[in-house]
N, C-alpha and C positions, 0 to 999 in steps of 0.2 A: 336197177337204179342208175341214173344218170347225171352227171357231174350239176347240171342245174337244178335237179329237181332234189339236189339232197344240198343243195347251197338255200332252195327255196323252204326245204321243213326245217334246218337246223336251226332256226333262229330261237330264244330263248327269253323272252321278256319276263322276266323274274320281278316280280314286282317289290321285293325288297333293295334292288338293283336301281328299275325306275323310278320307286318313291325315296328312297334314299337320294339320288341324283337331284331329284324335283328341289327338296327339303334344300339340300346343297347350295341351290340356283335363290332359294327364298330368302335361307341364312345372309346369301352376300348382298341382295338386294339391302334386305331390312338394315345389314351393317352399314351399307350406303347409304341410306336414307333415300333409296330409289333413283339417285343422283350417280347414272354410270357416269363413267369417262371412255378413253378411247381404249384402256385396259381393257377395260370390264366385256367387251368383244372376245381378247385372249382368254380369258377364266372361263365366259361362257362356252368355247370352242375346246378348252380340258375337259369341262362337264359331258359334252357329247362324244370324244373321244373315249371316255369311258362307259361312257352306256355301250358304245360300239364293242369298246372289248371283251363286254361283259355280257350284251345280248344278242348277237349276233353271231354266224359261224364258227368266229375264231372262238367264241368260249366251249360249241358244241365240239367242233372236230375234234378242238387241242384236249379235253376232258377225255374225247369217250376212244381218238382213232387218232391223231396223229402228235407224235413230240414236236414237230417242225414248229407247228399254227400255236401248238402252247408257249412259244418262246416267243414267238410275234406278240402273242398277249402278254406276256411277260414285259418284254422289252418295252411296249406301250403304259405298261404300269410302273415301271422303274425307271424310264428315258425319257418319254413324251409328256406322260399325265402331269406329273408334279410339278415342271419345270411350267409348264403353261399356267397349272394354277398359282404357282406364283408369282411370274411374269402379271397374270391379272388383277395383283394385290395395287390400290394404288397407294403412292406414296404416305400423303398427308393420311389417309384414314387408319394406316398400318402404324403411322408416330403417333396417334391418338390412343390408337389400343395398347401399344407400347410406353406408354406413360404410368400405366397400373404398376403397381409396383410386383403386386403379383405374377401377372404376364411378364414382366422385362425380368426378373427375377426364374420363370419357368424359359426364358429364350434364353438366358447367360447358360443355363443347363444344358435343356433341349439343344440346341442349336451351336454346340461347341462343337467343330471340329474334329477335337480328339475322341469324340461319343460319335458324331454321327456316320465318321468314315468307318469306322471299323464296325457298329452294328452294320453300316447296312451290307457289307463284303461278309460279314456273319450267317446274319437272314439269307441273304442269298445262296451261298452254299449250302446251307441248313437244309432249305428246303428242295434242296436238288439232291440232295442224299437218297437214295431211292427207297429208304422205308417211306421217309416222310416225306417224298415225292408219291410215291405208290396211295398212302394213306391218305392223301388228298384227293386223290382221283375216286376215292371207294369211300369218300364221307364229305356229304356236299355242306355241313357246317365246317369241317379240316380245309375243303376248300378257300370255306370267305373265309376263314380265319389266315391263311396264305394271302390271299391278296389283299385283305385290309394290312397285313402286317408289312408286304411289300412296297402298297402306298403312303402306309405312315412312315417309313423307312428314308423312305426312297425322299420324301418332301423334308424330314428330316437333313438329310446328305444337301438337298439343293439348296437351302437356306442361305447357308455361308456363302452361296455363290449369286444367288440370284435375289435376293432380299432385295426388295423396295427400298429399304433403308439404308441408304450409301455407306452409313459412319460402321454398318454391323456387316460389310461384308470383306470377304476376305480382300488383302493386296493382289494383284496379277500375279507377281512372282508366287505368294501361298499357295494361292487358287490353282496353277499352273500343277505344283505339287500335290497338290491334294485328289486335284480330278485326274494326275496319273495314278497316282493309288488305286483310284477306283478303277481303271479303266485295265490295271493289270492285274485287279481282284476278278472283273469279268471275263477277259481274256484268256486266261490259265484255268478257269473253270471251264470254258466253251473249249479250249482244246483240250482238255482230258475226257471232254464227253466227244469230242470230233474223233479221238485218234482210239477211242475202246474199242477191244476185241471183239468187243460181242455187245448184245443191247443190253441195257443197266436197270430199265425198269420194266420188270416183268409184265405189268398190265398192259401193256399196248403190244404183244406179244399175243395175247387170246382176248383181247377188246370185247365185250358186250355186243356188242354190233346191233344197238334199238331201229339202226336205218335201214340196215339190211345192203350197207356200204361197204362193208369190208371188201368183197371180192374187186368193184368196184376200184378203190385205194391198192389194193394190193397186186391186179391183173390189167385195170385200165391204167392206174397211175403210175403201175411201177414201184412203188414205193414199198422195201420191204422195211420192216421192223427197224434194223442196225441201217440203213439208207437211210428213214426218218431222223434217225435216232442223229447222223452223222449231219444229216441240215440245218438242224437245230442247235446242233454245236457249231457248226461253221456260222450261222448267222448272230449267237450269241460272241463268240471270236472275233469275227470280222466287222459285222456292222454293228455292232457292240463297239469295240473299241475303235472304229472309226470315229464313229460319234461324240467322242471323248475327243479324237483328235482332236476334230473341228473345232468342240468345247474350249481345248487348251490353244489352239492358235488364237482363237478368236481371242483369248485373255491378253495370248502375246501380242497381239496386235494395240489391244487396248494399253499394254504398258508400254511397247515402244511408241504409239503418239503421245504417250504421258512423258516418257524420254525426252521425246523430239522438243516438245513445247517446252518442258522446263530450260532445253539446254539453247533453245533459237533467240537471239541475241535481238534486243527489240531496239528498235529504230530511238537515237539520240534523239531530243531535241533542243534544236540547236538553244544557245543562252547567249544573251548581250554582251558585250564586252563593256563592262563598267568605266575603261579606260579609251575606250575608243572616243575618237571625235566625232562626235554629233552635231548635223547641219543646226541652225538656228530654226528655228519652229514656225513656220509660216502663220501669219495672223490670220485669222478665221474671216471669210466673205464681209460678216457685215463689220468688223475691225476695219482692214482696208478700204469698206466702202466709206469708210467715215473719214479716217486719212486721207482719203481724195477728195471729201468735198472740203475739208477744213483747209488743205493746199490750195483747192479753188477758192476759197474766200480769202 
């Protein structure tokens, strides 16, 4: 086995993955009235980042042989995915649906804050536990019930921050707070998986091996069990909570030009002086011209 040619059979087109996806791409059409905008590029570019994650190597390797590629897939469904599908919400069509009183009444819920940061610092742990990390790997319905739960989570959490609807998202300074929360709920889980003694989820320890990869991963790669195991927590750690960084400057930045403008002192304009003395008002062209000939005659 050969690094390209187990990159070329791993791929996985699950057609509940595909037709799900398709359906996804029809739903937002239809709610558009077929009418994209310059969004509707970003939603559609979410949609194919998750076919990617979901049909392509990173679902096989990270499933069947490595923790590293299952945290790229991870991180994709928790960091990337959500935050583009709603960056591609557009505005007016999202105040439209939010006028139900239903829906705005399910968003005051759903879309609180105090609910969405701590499920999704929950879920996430949860399913890094290693029973029910393990159990997922060994039941491919435990599977999609993990990554649906990570992306309804996960789009849940981005809400308050990314909402199309200006008046429902958080202030810079909240948001600021709220996305370090997250960012030290990821963090402190990727360094307790980075700095273990020993590896934590038995299956990737005696892997299935359907590719006949293993030796491969483990003699070409280098990559033993607790090495996977430690890159995976380093990249959940590190670019994990980079990404939040960036998240939270970007916020800071947004409230210090909120700062700057309110506090920049805008140009007087100047006002008459009602007491000032004012020249006498020159008579208009054809006035004068009249004055002149009536002096001529």
């Amino acid at each position: 086995m050969t690094t390209s040619r187990l990159l070329t059979l791993a791929w996985s087109p699950d057609p509940s993955v595909v037709g799900g996806s398709l359906a996804l791409l029809i739903a937002y059409v239809v709610w558009l009235r077929g009418r994209l905008t310059g969004r509707s590029a970003v939603f559609i570019a979410g949609v194919l980042v998750l076919v990617v994650a979901l049909v392509s190597p990173i679902d096989r390797l990270g499933e069947l042989y490595l923790f590293s590629v299952h945290m790229v897939q991870h991180m994709l469904l928790i960091l990337v995915i959500p935050p583009m599908l709603l960056w591609g919400l557009p505005p007016r069509a999202t105040r439209r649906l939010l006028d139900n009183a239903v829906v705005a009444r399910l968003e005051r819920l759903l879309g609180h804050p105090a609910l969405t940061l701590p499920l999704k610092i929950l879920v996430l742990w949860a399913w890094h536990l290693p029973v029910l990390y393990d159990a997922a790997l060994q039941s491919e319905s435990v599977h999609a019930l993990e990554h649906l739960l990570f992306l309804v989570t996960a789009t849940m959490f981005w809400w308050p921050v990314l909402t199309p609807v200006r008046r429902l998202r958080l202030s810079p300074p909240n948001a600021m707070m709220y996305l370090f929360g997250a960012m030290a709920g990821i963090s402190i889980l990727g360094m307790v998986i980075t700095f273990a003694p020993q590896p934590l989820y038995p299956f990737y320890l005696n892997p299935p091996d359907p590719y006949g990869a293993l030796s491969l991963i483990r003699n070409g790669w280098g990559l033993s069990a607790l090495a996977d195991q430690q890159y995976g927590g380093v990249l959940m750690w590190i670019v994990g909570g980079l990404f939040y960084i960036v998240c939270i400057l970007t916020e800071f930045g947004i409230w210090f030009s909120a700062e700057e403008a309110d506090h920049t002192p805008t140009a007087a304009v100047p006002q008459a002086d009602p007491h000032a003395l004012t020249p006498p008002a020159r008579p208009s062209a054809p006035a004068a011209a009249g004055k002149t000939l009536e002096g001529a005659g």
